[in-house]
N, C-alpha and C positions, 0 to 999 in steps of 0.2 A: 473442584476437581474430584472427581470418583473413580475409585481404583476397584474393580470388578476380577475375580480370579475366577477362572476356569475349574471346579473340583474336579474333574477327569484329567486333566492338564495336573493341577497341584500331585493328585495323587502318582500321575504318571513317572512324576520327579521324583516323587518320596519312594515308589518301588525299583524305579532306575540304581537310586543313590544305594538304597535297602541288597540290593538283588549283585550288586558290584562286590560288594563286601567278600571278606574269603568265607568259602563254605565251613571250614573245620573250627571257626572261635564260635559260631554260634551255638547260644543255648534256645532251650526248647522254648520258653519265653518269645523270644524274639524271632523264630520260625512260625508262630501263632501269631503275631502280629502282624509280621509279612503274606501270612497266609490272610487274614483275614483282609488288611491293604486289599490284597488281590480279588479278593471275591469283591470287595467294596468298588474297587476299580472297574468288573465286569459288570456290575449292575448300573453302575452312571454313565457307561458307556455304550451299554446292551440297547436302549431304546432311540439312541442318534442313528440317524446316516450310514454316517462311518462305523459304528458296531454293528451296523445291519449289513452293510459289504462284504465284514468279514466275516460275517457269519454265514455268508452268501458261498464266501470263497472256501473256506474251510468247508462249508457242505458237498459244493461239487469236488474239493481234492478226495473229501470221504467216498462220495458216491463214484470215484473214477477208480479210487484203490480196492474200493471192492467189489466193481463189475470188472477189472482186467484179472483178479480170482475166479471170477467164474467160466466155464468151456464155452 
């Protein structure tokens, strides 16, 4: 039997559980590690599918907020 784990899936968990916590006990330590979590997390998930979707969806929300600014 072989147990295979997801690193976008793993990581998703570890920023979930990370990102739940109260804002005011964290130290700077641990905001740099969340922080970096998260960048780690958009580069495993930037070249799938699903990171291309939403980078899809996120473009056009951009591109509609900023042509309903213009006359």
């Amino acid at each position: 039997m072989v147990l295979t784990i997801n690193v976008a899936v793993l990581l998703a968990v570890i920023l979930f559980f990370l990102l739940r916590r109260k804002v005011q006990a964290r130290s700077r330590g641990d905001q740099m590690v969340t922080m970096a979590l998260a960048v780690a997390f958009g580069v495993v998930v930037a070249p799938t599918d699903f990171g291309q979707s939403i980078l899809n969806a996120v473009g056009q929300l951009a591109e509609g907020t900023t042509d309903s600014g213009s006359p």
